[in-house]
mmCIF file of the N, C-alpha and C atoms, coordinates in Angstrom:
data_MODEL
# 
_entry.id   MODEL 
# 
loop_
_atom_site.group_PDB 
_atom_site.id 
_atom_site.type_symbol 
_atom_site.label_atom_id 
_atom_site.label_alt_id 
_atom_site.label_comp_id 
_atom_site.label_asym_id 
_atom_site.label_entity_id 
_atom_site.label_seq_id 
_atom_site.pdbx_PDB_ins_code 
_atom_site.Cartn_x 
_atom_site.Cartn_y 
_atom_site.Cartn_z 
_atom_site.occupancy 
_atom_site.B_iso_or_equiv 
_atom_site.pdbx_formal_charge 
_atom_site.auth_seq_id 
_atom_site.auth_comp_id 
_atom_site.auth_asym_id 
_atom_site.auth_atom_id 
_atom_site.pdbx_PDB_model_num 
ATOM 1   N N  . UNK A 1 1  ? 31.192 257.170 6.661   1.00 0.00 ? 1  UNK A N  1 
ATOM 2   C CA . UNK A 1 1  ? 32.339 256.308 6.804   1.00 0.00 ? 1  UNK A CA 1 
ATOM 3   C C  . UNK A 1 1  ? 31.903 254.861 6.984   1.00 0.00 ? 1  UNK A C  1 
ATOM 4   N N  . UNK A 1 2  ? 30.804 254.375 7.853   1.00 0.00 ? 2  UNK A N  1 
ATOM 5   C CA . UNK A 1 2  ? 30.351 253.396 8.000   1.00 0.00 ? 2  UNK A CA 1 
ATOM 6   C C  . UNK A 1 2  ? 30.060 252.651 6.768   1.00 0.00 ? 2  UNK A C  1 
ATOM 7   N N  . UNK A 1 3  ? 29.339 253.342 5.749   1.00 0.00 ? 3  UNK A N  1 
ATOM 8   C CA . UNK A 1 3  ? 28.857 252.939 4.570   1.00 0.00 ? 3  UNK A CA 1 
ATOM 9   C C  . UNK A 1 3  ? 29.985 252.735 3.828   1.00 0.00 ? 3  UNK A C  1 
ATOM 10  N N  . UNK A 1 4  ? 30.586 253.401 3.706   1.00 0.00 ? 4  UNK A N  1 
ATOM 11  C CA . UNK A 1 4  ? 32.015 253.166 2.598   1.00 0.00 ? 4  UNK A CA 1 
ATOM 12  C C  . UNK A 1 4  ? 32.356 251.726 3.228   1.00 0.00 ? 4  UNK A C  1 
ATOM 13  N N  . UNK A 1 5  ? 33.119 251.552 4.944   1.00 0.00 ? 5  UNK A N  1 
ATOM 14  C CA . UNK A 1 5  ? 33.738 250.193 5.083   1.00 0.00 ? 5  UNK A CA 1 
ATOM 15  C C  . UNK A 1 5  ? 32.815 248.695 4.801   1.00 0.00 ? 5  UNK A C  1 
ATOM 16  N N  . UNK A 1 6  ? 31.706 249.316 4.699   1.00 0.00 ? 6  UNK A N  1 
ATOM 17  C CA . UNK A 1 6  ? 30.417 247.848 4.406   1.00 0.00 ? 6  UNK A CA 1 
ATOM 18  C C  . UNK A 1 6  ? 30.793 247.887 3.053   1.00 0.00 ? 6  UNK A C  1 
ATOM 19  N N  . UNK A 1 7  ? 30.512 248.711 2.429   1.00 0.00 ? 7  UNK A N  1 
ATOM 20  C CA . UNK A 1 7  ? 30.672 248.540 0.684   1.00 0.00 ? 7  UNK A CA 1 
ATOM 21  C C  . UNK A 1 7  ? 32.670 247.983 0.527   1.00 0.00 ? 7  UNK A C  1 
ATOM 22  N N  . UNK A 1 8  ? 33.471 248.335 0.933   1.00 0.00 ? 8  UNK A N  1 
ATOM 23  C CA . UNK A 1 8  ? 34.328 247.835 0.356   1.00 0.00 ? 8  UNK A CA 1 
ATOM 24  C C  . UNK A 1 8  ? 34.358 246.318 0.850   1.00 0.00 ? 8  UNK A C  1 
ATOM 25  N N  . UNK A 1 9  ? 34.258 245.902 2.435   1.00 0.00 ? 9  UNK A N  1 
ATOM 26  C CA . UNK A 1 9  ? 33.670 244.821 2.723   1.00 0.00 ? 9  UNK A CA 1 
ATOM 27  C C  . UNK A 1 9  ? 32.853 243.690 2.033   1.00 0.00 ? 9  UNK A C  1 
ATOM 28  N N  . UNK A 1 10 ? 32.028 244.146 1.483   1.00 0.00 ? 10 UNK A N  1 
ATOM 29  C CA . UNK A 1 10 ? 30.969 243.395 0.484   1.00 0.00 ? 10 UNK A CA 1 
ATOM 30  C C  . UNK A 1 10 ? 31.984 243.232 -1.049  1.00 0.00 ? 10 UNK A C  1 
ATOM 31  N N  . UNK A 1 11 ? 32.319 244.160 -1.145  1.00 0.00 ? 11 UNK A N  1 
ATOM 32  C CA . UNK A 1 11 ? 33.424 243.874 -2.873  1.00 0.00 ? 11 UNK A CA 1 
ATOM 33  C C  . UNK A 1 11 ? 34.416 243.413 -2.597  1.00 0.00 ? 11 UNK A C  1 
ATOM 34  N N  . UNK A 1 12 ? 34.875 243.135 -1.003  1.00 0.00 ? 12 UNK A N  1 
ATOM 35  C CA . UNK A 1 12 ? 36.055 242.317 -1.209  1.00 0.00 ? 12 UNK A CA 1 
ATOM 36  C C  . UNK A 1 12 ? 35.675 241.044 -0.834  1.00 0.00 ? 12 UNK A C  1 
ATOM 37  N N  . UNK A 1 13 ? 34.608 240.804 -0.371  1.00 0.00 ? 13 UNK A N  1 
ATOM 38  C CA . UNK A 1 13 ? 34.203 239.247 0.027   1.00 0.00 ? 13 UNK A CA 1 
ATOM 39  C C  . UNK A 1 13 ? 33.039 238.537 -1.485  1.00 0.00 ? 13 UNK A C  1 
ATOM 40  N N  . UNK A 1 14 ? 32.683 239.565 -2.190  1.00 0.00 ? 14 UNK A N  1 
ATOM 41  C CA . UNK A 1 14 ? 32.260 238.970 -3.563  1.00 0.00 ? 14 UNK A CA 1 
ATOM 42  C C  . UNK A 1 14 ? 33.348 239.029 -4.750  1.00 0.00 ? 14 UNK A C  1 
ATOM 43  N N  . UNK A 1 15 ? 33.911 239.709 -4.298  1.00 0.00 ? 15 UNK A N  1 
ATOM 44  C CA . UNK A 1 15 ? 35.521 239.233 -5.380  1.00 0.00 ? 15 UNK A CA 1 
ATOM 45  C C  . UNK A 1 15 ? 36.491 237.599 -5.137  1.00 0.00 ? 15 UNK A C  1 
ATOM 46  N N  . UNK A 1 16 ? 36.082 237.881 -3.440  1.00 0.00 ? 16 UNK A N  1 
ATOM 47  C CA . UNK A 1 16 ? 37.107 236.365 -3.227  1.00 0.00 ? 16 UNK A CA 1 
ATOM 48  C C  . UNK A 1 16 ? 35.971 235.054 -3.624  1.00 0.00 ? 16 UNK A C  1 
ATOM 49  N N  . UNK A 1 17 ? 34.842 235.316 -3.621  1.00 0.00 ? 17 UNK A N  1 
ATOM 50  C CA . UNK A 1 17 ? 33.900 233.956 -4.179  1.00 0.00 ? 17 UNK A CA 1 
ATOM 51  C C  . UNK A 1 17 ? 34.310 234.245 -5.766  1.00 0.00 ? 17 UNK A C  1 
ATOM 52  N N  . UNK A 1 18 ? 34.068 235.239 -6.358  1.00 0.00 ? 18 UNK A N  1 
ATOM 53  C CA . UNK A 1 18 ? 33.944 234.895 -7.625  1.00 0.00 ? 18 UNK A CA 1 
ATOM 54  C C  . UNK A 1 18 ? 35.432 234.151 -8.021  1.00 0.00 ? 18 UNK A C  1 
ATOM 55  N N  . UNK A 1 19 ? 36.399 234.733 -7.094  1.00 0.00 ? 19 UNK A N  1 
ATOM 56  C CA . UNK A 1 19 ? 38.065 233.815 -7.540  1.00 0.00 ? 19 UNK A CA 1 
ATOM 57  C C  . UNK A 1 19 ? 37.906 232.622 -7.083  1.00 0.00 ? 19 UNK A C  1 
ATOM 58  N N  . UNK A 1 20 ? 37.695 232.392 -5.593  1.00 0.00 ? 20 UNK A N  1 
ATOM 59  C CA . UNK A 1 20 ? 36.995 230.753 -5.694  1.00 0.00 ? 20 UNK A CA 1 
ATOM 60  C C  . UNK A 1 20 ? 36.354 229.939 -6.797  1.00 0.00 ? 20 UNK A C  1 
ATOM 61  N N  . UNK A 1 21 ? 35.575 230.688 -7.369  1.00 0.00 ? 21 UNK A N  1 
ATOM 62  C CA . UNK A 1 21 ? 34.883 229.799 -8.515  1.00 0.00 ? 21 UNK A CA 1 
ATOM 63  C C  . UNK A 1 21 ? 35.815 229.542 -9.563  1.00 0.00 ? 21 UNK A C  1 
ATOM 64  N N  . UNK A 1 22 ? 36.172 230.441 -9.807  1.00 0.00 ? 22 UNK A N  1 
ATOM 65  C CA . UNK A 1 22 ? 37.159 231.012 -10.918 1.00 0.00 ? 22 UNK A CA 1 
ATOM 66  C C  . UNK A 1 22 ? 38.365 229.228 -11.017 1.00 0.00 ? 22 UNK A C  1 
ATOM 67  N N  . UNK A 1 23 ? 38.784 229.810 -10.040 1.00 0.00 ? 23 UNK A N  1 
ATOM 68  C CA . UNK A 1 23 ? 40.212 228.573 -9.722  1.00 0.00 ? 23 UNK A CA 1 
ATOM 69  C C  . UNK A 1 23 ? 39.390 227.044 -9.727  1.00 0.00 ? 23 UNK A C  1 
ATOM 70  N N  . UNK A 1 24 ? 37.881 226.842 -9.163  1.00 0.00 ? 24 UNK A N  1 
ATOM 71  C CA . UNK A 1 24 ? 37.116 225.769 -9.113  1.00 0.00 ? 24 UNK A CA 1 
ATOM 72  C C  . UNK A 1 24 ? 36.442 225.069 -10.356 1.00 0.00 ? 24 UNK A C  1 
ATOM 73  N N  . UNK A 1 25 ? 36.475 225.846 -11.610 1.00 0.00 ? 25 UNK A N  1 
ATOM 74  C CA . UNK A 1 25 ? 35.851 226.054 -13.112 1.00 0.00 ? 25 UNK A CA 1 
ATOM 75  C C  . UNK A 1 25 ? 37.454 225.947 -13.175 1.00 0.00 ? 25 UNK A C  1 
ATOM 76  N N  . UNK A 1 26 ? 38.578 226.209 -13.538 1.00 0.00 ? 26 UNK A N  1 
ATOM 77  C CA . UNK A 1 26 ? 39.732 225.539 -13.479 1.00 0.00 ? 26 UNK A CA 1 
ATOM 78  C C  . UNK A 1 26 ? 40.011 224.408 -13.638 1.00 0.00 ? 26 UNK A C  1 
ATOM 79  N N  . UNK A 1 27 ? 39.981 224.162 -11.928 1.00 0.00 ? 27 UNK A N  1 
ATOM 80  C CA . UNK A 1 27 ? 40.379 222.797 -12.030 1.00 0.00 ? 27 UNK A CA 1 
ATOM 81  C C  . UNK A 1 27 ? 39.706 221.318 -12.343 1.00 0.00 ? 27 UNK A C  1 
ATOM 82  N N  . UNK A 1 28 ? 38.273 222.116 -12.671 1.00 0.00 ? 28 UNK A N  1 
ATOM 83  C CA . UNK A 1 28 ? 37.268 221.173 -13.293 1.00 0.00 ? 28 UNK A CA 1 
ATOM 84  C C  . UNK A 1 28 ? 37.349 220.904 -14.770 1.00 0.00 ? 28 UNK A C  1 
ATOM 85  N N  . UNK A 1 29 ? 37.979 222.227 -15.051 1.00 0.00 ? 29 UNK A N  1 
ATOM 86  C CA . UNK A 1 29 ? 38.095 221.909 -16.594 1.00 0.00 ? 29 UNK A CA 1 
ATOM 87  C C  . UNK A 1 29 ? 39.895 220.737 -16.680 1.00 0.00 ? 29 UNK A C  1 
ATOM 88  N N  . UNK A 1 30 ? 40.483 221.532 -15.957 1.00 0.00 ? 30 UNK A N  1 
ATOM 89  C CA . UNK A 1 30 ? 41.558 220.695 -16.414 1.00 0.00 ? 30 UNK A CA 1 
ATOM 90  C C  . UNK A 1 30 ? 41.257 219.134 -16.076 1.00 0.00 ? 30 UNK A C  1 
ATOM 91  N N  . UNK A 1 31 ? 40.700 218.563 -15.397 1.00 0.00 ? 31 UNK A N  1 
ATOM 92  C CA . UNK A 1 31 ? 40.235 217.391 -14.904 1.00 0.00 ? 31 UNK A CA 1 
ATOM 93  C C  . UNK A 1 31 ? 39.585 216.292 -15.939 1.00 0.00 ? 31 UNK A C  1 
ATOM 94  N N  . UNK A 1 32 ? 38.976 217.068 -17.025 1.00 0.00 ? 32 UNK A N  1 
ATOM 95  C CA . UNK A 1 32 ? 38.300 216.370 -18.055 1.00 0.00 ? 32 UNK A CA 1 
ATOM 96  C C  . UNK A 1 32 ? 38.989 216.057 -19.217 1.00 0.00 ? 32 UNK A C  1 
ATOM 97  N N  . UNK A 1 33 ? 39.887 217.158 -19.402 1.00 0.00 ? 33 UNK A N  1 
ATOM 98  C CA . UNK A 1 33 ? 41.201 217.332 -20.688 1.00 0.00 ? 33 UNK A CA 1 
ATOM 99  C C  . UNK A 1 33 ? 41.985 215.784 -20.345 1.00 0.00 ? 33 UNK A C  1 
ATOM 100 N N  . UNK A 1 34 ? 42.529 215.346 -21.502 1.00 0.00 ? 34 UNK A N  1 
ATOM 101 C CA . UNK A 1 34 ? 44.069 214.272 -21.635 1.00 0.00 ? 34 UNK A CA 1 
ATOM 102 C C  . UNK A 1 34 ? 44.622 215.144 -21.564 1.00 0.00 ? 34 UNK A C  1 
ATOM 103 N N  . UNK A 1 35 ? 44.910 216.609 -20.955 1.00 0.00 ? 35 UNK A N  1 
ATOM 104 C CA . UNK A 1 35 ? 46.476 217.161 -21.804 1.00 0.00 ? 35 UNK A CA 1 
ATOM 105 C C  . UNK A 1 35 ? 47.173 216.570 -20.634 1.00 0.00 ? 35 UNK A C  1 
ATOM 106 N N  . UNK A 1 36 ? 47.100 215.912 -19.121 1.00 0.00 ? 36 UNK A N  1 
ATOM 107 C CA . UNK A 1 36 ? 47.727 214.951 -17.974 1.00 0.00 ? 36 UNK A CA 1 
ATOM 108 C C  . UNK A 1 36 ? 47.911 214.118 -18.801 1.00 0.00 ? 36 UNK A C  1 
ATOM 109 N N  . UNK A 1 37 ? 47.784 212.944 -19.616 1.00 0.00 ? 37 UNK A N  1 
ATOM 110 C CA . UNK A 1 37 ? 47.648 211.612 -20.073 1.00 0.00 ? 37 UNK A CA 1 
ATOM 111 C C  . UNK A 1 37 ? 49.237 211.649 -20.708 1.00 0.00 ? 37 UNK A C  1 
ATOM 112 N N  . UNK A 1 38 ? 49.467 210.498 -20.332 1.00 0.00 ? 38 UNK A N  1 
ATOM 113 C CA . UNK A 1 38 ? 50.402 210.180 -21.095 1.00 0.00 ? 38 UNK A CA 1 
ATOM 114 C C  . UNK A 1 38 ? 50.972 210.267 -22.698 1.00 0.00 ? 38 UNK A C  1 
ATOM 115 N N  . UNK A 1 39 ? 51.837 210.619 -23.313 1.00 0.00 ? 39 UNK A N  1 
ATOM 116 C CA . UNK A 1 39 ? 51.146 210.082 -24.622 1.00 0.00 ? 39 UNK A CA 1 
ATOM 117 C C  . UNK A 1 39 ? 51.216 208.915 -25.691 1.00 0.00 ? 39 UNK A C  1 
ATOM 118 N N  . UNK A 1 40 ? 50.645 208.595 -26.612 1.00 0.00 ? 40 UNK A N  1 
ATOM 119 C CA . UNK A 1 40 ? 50.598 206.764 -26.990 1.00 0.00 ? 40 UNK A CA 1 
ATOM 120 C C  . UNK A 1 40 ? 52.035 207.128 -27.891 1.00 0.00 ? 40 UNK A C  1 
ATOM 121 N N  . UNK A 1 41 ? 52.694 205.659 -27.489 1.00 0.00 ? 41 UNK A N  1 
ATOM 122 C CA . UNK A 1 41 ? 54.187 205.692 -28.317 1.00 0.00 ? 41 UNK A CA 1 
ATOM 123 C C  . UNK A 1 41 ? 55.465 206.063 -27.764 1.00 0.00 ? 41 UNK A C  1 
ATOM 124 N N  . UNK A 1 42 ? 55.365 206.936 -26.766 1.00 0.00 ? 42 UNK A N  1 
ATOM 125 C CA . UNK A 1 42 ? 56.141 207.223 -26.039 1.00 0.00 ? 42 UNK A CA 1 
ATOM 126 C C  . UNK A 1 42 ? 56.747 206.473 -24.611 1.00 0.00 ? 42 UNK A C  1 
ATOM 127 N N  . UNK A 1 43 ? 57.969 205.927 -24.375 1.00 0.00 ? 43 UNK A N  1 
ATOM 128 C CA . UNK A 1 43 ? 58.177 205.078 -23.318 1.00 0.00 ? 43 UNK A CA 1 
ATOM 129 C C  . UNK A 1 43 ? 58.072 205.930 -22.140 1.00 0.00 ? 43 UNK A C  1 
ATOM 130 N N  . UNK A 1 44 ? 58.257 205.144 -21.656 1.00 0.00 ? 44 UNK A N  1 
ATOM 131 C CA . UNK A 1 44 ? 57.847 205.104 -19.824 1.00 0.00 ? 44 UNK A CA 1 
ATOM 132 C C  . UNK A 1 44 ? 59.139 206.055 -19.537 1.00 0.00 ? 44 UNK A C  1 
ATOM 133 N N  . UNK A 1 45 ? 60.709 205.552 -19.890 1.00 0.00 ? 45 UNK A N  1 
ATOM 134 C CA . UNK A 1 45 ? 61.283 206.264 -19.270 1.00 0.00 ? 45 UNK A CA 1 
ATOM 135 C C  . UNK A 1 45 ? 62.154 207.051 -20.156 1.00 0.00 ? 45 UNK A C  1 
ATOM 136 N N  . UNK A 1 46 ? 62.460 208.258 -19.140 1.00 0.00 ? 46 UNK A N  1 
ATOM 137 C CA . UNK A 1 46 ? 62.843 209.168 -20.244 1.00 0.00 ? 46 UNK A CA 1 
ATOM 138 C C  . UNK A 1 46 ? 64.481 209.312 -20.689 1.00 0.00 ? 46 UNK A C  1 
ATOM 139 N N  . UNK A 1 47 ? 65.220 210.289 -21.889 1.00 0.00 ? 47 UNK A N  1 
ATOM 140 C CA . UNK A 1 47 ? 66.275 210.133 -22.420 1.00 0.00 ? 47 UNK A CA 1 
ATOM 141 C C  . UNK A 1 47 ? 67.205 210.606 -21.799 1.00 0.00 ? 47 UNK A C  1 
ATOM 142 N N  . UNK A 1 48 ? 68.156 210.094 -21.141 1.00 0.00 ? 48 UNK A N  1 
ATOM 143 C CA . UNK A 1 48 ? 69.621 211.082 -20.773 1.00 0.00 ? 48 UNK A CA 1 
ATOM 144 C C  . UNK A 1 48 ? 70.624 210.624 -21.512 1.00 0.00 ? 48 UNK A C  1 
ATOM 145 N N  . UNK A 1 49 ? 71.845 211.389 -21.322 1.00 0.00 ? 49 UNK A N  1 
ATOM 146 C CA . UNK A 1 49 ? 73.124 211.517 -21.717 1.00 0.00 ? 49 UNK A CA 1 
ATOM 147 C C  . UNK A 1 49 ? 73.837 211.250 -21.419 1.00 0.00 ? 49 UNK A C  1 
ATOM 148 N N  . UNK A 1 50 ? 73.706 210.628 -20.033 1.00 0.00 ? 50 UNK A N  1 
ATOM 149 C CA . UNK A 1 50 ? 74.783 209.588 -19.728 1.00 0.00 ? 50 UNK A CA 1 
ATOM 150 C C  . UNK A 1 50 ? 74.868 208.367 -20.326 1.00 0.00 ? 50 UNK A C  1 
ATOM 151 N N  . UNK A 1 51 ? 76.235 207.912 -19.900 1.00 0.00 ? 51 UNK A N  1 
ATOM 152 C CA . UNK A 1 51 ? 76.433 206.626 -20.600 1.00 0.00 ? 51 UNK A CA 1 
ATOM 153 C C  . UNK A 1 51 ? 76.076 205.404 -20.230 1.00 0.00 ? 51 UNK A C  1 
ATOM 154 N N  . UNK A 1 52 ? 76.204 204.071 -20.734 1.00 0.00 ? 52 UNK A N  1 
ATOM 155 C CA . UNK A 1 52 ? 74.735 203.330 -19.758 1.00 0.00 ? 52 UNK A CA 1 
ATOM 156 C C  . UNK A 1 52 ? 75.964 202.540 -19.049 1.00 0.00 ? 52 UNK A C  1 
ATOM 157 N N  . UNK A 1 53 ? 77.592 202.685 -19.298 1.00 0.00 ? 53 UNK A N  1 
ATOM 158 C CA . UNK A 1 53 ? 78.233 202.136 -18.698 1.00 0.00 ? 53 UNK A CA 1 
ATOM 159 C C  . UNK A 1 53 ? 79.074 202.807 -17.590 1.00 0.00 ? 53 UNK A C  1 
ATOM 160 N N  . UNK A 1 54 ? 78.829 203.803 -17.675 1.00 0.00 ? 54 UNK A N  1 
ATOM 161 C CA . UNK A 1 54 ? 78.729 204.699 -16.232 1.00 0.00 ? 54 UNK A CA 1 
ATOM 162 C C  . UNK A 1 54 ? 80.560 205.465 -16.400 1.00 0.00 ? 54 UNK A C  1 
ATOM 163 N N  . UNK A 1 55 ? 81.293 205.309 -17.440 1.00 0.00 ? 55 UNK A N  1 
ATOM 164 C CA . UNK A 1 55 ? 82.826 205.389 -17.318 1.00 0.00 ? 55 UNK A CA 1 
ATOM 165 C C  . UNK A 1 55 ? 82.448 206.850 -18.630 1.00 0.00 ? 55 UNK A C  1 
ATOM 166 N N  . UNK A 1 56 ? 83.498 207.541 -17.990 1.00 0.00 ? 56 UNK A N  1 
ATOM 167 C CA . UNK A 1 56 ? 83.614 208.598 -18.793 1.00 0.00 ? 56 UNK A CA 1 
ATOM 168 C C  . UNK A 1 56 ? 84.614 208.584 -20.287 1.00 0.00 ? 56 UNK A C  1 
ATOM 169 N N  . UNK A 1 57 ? 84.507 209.537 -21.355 1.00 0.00 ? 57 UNK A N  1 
ATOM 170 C CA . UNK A 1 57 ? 85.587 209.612 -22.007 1.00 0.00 ? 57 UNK A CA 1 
ATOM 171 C C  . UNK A 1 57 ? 87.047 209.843 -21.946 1.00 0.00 ? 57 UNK A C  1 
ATOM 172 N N  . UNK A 1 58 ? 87.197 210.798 -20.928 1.00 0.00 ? 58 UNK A N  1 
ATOM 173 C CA . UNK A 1 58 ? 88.264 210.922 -20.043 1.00 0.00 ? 58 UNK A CA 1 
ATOM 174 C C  . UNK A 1 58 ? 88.463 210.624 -18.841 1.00 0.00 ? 58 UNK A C  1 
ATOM 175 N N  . UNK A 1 59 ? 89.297 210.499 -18.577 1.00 0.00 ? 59 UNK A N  1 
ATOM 176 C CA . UNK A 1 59 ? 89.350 210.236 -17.210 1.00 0.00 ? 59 UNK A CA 1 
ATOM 177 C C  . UNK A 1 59 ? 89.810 211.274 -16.319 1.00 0.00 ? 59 UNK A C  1 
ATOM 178 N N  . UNK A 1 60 ? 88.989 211.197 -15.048 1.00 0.00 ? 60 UNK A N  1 
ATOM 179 C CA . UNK A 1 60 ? 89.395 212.828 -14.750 1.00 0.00 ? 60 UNK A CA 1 
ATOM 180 C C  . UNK A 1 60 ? 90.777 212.633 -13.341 1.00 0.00 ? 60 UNK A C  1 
ATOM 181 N N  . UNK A 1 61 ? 91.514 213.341 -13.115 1.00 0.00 ? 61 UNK A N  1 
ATOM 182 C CA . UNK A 1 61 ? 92.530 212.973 -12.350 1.00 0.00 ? 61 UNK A CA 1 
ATOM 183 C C  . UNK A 1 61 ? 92.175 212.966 -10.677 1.00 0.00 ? 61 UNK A C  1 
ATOM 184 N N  . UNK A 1 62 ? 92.995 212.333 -9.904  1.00 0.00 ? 62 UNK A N  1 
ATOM 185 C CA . UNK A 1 62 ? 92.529 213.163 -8.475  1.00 0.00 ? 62 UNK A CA 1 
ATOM 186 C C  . UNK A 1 62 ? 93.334 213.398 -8.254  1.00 0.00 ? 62 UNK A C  1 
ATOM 187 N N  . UNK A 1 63 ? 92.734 214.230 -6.764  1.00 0.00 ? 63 UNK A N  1 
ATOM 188 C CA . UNK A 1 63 ? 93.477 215.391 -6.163  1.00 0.00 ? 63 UNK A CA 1 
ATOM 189 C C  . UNK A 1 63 ? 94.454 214.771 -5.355  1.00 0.00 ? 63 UNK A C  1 
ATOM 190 N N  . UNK A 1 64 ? 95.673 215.306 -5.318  1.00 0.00 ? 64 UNK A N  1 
ATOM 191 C CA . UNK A 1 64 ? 96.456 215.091 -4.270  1.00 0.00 ? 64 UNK A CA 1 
ATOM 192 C C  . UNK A 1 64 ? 95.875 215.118 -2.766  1.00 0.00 ? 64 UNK A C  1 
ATOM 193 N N  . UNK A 1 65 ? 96.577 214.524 -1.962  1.00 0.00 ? 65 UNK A N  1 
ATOM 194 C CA . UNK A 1 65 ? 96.573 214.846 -0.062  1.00 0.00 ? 65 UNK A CA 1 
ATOM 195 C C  . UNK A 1 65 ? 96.492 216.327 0.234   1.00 0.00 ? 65 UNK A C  1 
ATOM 196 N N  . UNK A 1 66 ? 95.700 216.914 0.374   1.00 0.00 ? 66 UNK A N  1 
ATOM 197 C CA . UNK A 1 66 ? 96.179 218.016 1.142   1.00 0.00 ? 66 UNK A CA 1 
ATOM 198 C C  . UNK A 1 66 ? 94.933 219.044 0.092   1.00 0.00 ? 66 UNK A C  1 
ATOM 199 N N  . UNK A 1 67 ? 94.618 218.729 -0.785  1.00 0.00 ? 67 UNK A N  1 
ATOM 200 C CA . UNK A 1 67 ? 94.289 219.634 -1.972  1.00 0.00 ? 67 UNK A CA 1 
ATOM 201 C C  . UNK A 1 67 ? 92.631 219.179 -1.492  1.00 0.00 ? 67 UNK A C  1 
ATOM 202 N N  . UNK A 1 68 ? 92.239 220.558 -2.088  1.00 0.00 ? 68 UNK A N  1 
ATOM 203 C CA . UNK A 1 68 ? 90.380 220.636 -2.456  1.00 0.00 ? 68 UNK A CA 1 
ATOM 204 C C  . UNK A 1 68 ? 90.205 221.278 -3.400  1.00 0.00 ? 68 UNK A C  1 
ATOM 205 N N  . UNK A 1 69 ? 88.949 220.537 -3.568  1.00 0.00 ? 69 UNK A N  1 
ATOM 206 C CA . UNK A 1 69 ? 88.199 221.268 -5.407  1.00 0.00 ? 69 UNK A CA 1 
ATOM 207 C C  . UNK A 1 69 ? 87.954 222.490 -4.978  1.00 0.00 ? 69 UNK A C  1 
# 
């Protein structure tokens, strides 16, 4: 019994280094890549759908005194 809990002991503490490395070779690789970089041509800020004058097509009604959405 002794021997079994050392051996699973040992494979679970050389499994968590090798995932350490694992995630560390990761984030080393992603570190060297542009795929972070911006890309050329593209503005700074991005596209919405609102309108730039802030008023809708319709107009929406309000609620009476007393009333909730």
């Amino acid at each position: 019994m002794v021997v079994s809990v050392s051996a699973v002991a040992l494979i679970g503490v050389s499994m968590t280094v090798l995932m350490i490395a694992a995630m560390l070779y990761l984030v080393w690789g992603a570190l060297d890549s542009d795929i972070h970089s911006p890309s050329p041509g593209e503005s700074e800020q991005p596209e919405l759908d609102d309108d730039e004058s802030g008023d809708t097509e319709e107009p929406q009604s309000e609620l009476p005194e007393g009333s909730s959405a």
